[in-house]
C-alpha positions in Angstrom: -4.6 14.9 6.3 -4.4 13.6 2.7 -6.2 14.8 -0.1 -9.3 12.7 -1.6 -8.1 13.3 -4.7 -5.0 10.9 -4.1 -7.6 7.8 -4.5 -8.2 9.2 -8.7 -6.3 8.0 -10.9 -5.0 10.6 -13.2 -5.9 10.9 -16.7 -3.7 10.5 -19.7 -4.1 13.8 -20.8 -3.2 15.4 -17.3 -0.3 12.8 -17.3 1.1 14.2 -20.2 0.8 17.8 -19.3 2.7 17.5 -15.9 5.5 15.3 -17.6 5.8 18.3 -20.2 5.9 20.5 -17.1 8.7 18.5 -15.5 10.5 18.6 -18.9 9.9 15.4 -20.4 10.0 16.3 -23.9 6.6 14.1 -25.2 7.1 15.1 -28.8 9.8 14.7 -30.7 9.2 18.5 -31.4 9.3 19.5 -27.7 11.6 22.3 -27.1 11.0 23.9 -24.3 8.1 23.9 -21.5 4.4 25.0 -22.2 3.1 27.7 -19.9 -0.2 26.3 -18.9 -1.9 24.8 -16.4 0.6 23.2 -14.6 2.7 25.9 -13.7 -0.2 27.7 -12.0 -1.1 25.4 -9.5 1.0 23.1 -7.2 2.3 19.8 -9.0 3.2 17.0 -6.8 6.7 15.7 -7.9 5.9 11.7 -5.9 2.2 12.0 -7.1 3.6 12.1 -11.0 6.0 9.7 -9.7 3.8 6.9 -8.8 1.2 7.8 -11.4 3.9 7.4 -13.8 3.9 3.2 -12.8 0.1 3.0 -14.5 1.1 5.8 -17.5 4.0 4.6 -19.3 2.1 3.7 -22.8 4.8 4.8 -25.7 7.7 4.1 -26.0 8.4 7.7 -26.2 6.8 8.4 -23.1 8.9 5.5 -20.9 12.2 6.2 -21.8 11.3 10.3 -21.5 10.6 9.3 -18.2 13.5 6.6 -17.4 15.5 9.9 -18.7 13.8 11.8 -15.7 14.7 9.3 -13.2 18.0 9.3 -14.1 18.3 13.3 -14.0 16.0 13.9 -11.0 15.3 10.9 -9.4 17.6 12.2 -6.8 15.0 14.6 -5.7 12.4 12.5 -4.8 11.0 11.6 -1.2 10.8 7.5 -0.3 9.3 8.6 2.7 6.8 11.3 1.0 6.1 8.0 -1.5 5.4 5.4 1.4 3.1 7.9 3.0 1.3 8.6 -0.5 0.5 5.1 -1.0 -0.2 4.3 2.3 -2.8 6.8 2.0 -4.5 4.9 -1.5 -2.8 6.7 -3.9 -2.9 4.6 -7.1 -0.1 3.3 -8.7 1.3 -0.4 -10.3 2.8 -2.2 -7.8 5.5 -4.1 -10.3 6.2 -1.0 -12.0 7.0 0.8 -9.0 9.2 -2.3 -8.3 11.3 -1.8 -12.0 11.2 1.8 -11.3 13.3 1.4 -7.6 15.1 -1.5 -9.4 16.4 1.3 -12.2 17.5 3.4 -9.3 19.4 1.2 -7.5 21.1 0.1 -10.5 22.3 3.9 -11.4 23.0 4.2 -7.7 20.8 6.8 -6.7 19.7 7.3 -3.4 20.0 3.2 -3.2 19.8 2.9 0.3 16.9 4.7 0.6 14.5 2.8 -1.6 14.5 0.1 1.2 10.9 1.1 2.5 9.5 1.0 -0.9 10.4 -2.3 -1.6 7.2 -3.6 0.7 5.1 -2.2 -1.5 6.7 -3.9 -4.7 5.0 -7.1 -6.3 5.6 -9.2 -8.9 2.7 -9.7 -11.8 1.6 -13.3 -11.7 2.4 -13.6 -14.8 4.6 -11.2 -17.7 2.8 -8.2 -18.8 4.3 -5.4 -21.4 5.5 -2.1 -19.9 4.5 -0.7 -23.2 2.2 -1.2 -26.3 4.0 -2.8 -29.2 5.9 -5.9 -29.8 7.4 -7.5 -26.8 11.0 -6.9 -26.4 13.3 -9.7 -27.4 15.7 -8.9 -24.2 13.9 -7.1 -22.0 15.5 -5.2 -19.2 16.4 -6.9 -15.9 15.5 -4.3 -13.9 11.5 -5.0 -15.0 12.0 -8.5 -15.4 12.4 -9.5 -11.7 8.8 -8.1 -11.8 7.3 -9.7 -14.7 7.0 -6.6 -16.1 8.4 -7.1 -20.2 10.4 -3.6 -20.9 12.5 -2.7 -23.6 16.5 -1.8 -23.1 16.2 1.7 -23.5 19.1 3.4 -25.1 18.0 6.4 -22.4 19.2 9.6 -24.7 18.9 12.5 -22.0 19.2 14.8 -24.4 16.9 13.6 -26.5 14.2 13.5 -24.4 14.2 15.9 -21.7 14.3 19.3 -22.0 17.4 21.2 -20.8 17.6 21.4 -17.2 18.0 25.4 -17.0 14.9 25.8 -18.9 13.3 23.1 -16.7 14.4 24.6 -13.6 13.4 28.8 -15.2 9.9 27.1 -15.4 9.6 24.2 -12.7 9.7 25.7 -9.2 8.8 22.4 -7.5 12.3 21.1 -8.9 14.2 24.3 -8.5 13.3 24.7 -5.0 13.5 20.8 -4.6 17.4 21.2 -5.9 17.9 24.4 -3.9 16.8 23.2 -0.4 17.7 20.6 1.9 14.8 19.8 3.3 11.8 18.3 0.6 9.0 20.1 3.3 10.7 22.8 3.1 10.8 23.1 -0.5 6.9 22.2 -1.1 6.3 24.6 1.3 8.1 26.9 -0.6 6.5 26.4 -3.9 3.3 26.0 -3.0 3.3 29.5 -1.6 5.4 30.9 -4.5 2.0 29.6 -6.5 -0.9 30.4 -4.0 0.7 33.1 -2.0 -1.7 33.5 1.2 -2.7 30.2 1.9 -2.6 28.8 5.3 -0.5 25.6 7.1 -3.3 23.9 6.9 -3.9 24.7 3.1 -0.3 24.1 2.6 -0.4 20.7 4.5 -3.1 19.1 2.7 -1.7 20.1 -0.7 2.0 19.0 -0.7 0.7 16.2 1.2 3.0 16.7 4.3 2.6 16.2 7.9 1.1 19.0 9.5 3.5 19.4 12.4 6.1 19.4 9.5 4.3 21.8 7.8 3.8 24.6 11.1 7.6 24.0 11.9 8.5 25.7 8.8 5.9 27.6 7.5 6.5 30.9 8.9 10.4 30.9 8.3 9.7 30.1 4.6 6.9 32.4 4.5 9.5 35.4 5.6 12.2 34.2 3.1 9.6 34.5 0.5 
């Protein structure tokens, strides 16, 4: 069972917040990762994923997140994505294609993008990635799409905060990094921030199969 929240689009502001909390660095200022909401509650590392396809606005804000991709994108679920969208959750469908375009081209996880690329389409016509000026030679990976995105210069450590403090802070990462198995390590975390809750609670949450879900459960429940 999915959510009904995965058919909202979410806001700007809550945007933001989780790409602070997964150590984008949004202002120039941004040293190290607020403690607020975030951390408290479950954040959905393929939710901020494909909400990041309809959030990418700055200039700042895209190539903090290209940054991510590059760091992190190793982390992420194609099969935890297909299931999101197959279950409405919003997201650009040309963006998503630059975004699996970027991977491959870096070479992460490039097989494995393969059952994305159904759900990839091109703009009729060229649309800007980002407010501003259009860029004068646009990167390739966006372009198949129609989608008219700057060649970031992609300064990791410029815009992401360092991974240790990322990983002190994030324990959907950390646990994603740690463990082998992405169920495993949503499972984890979601207990780690709402110790008590049932499979079933767990399941509609991290947005895993329930079977999945009771497989594991009690063996990551004990090693908590």
């Amino acid at each position: 069972m999915i959510s009904k929240k995965l058919q909202c689009e979410i806001s700007d502001a809550e945007f933001k917040q989780m790409a602070n909390y997964f150590g984008i660095a949004i202002q120039a200022s941004s040293s190290v990762i607020e403690q607020n909401n975030p951390n408290l509650t479950f954040s959905d590392i393929e939710i901020f994923f494909l909400s990041a396809t309809l959030q990418l606005k700055t200039s700042r804000m895209a190539e903090g997140f290209l940054c991510w991709l590059l760091e992190f994108g190793h982390l992420l679920s194609p099969s935890k994505i297909r299931r999101l969208i197959l279950s409405n959750q919003n997201f650009n469908p040309a963006v998503l294609g630059g975004f699996i375009e970027f991977l491959v081209e870096n070479n992460i996880m490039s097989q494995q993008w393969k059952i994305i690329r159904t759900f990839c389409k091109k703009r009729p016509q060229a649309e800007q990635l980002i407010e501003g000026p259009a860029p004068r030679s646009p990167s390739s990976c966006f372009l198949k799409y129609r989608i008219l995105a700057p060649q970031f210069k992609l300064e990791t450590n410029k815009f992401l905060v360092p991974t240790t403090v990322i990983y002190k802070s994030c324990v959907e990462l950390k646990n994603r990094a740690l463990f082998g198995s992405v169920v495993n390590a949503d499972v984890a975390s979601y207990l780690q921030k709402n110790p008590g809750s049932t499979p079933y609670q767990v399941a509609v949450n991290t947005h895993h199969h329930k079977a999945r879900v009771f497989e594991v459960y009690k063996d990551i429940l004990t090693a908590s």
